[in-house]
MDAnalysis code that builds the backbone (N, CA, C; Angstrom):
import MDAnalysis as mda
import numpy as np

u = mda.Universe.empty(186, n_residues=62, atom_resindex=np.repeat(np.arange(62), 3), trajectory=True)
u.add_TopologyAttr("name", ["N", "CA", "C"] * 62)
u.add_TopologyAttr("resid", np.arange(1, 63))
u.add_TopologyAttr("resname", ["UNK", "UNK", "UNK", "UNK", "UNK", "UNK", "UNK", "UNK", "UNK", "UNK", "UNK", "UNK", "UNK", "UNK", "UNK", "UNK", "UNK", "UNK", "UNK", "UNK", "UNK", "UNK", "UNK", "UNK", "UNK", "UNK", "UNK", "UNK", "UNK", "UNK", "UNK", "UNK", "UNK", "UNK", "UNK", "UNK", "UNK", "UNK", "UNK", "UNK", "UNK", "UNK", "UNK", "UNK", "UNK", "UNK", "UNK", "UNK", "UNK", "UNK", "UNK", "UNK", "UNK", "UNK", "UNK", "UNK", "UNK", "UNK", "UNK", "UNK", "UNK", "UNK"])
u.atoms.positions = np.array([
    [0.813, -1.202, 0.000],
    [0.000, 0.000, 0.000],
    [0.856, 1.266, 0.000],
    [2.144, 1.289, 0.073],
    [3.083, 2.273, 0.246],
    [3.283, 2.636, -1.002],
    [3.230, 2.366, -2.349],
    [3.527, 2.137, -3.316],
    [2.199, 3.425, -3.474],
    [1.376, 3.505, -3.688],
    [0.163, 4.223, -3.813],
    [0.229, 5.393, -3.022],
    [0.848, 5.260, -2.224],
    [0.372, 6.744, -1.504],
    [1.787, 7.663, -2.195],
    [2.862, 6.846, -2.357],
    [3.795, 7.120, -2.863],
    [3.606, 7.618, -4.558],
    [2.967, 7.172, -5.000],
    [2.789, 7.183, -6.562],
    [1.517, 7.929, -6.540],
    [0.693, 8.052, -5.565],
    [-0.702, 9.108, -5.797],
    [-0.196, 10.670, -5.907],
    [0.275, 11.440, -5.045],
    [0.716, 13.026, -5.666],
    [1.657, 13.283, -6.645],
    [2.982, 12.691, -7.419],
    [2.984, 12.626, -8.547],
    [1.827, 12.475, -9.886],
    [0.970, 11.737, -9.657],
    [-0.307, 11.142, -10.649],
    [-1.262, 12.007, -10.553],
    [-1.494, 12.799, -9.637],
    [-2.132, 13.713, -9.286],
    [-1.916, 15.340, -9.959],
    [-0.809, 15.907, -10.077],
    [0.249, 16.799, -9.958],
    [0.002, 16.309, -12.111],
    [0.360, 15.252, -12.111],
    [0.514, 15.426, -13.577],
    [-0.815, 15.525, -14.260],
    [-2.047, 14.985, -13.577],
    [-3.137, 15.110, -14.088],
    [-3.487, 16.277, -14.050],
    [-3.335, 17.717, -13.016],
    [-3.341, 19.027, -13.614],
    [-2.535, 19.747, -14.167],
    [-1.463, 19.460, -14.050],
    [-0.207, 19.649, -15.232],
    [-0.944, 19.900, -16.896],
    [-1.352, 18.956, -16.834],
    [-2.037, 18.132, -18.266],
    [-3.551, 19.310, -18.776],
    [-3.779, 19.262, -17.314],
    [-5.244, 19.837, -17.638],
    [-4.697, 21.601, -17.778],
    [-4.246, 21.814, -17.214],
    [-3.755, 23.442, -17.313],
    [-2.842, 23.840, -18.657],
    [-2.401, 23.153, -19.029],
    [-1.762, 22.420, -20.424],
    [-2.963, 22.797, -21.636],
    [-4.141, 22.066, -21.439],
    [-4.694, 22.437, -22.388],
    [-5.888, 23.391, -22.527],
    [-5.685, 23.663, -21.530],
    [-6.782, 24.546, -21.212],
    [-5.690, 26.344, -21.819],
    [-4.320, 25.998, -21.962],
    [-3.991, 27.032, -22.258],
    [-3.354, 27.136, -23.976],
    [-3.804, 26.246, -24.327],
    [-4.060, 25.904, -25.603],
    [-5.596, 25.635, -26.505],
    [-5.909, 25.604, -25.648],
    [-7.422, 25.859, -25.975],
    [-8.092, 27.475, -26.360],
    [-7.502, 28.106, -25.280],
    [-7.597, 29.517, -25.313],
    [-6.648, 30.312, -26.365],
    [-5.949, 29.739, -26.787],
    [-5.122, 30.092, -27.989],
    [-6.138, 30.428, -29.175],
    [-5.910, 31.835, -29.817],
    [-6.337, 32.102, -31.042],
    [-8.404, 32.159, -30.747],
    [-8.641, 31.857, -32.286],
    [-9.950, 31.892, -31.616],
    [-10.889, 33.203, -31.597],
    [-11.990, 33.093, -31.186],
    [-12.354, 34.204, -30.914],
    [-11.584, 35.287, -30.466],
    [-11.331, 35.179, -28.992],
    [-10.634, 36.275, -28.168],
    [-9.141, 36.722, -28.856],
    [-8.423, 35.941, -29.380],
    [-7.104, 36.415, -30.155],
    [-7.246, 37.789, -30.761],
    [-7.927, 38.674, -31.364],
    [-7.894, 39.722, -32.113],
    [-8.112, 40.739, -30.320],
    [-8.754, 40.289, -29.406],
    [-9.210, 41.287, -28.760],
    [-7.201, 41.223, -27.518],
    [-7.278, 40.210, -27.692],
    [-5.789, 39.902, -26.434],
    [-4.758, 40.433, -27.493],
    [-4.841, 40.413, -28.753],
    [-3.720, 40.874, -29.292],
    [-3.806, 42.463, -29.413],
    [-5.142, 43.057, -29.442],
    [-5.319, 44.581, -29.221],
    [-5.089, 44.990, -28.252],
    [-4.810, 44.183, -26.756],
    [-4.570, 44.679, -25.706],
    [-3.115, 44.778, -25.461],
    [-2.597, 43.439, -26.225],
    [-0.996, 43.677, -25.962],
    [-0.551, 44.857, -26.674],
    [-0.705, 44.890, -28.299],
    [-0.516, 46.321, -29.078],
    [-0.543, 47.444, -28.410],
    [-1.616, 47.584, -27.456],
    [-2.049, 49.149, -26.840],
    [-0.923, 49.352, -25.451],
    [-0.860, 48.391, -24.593],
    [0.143, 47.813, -24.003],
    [1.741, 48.512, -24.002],
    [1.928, 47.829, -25.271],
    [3.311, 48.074, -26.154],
    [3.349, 49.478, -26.416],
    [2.252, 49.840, -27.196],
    [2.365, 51.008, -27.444],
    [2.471, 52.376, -26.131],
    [1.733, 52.253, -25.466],
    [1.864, 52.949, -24.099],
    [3.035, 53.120, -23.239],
    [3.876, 51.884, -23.505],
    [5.274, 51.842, -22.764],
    [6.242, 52.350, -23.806],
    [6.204, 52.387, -25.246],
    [7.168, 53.129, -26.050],
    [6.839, 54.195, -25.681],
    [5.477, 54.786, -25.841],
    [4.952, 56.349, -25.623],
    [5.972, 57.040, -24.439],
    [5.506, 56.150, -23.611],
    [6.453, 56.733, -21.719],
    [7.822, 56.879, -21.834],
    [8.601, 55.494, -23.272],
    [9.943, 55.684, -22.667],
    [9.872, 56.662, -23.657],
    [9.738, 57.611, -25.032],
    [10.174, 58.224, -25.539],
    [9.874, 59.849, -24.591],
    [8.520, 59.612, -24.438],
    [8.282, 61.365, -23.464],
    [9.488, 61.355, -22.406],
    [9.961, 60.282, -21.611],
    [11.283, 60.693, -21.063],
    [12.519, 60.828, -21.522],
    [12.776, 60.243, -23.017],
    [13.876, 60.692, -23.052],
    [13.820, 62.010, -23.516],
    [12.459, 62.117, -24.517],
    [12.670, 64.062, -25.045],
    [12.722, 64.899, -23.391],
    [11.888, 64.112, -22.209],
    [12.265, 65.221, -21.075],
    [14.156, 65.455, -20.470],
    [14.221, 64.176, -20.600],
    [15.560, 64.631, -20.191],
    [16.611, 65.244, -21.188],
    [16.176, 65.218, -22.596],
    [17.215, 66.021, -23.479],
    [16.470, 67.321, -23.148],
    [15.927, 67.734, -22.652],
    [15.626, 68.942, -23.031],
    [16.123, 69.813, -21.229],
    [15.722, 69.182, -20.555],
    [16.937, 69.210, -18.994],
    [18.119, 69.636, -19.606],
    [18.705, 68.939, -20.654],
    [20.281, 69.044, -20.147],
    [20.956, 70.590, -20.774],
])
């Protein structure tokens, strides 16, 4: 019986391994893809925006 208790949370552990696995492949593309990829774009874009307004602030400091 040692064998089982021993081999149950590995077997366990891989069975949501597995399931979280495809559940994040599932969500891939798809409907929502155009809307998650507009969020990363806007994202991206917002953090170029910030780093360029600081560097024109600090050239203009010096």
């Amino acid at each position: 019986m040692d064998y089982v208790s021993a081999l149950l949370p590995p077997v366990v552990m891989a069975v949501f391994f597995i399931g979280v696995i495809r559940v994040i492949v599932k969500t891939q593309g798809g409907a929502n893809k155009a809307k998650e990829d507009a969020a990363v774009d806007a994202a991206i874009a917002r953090a170029e925006g910030a780093r360029q307004s600081s560097a024109t602030s600090t050239k203009t400091d010096v």
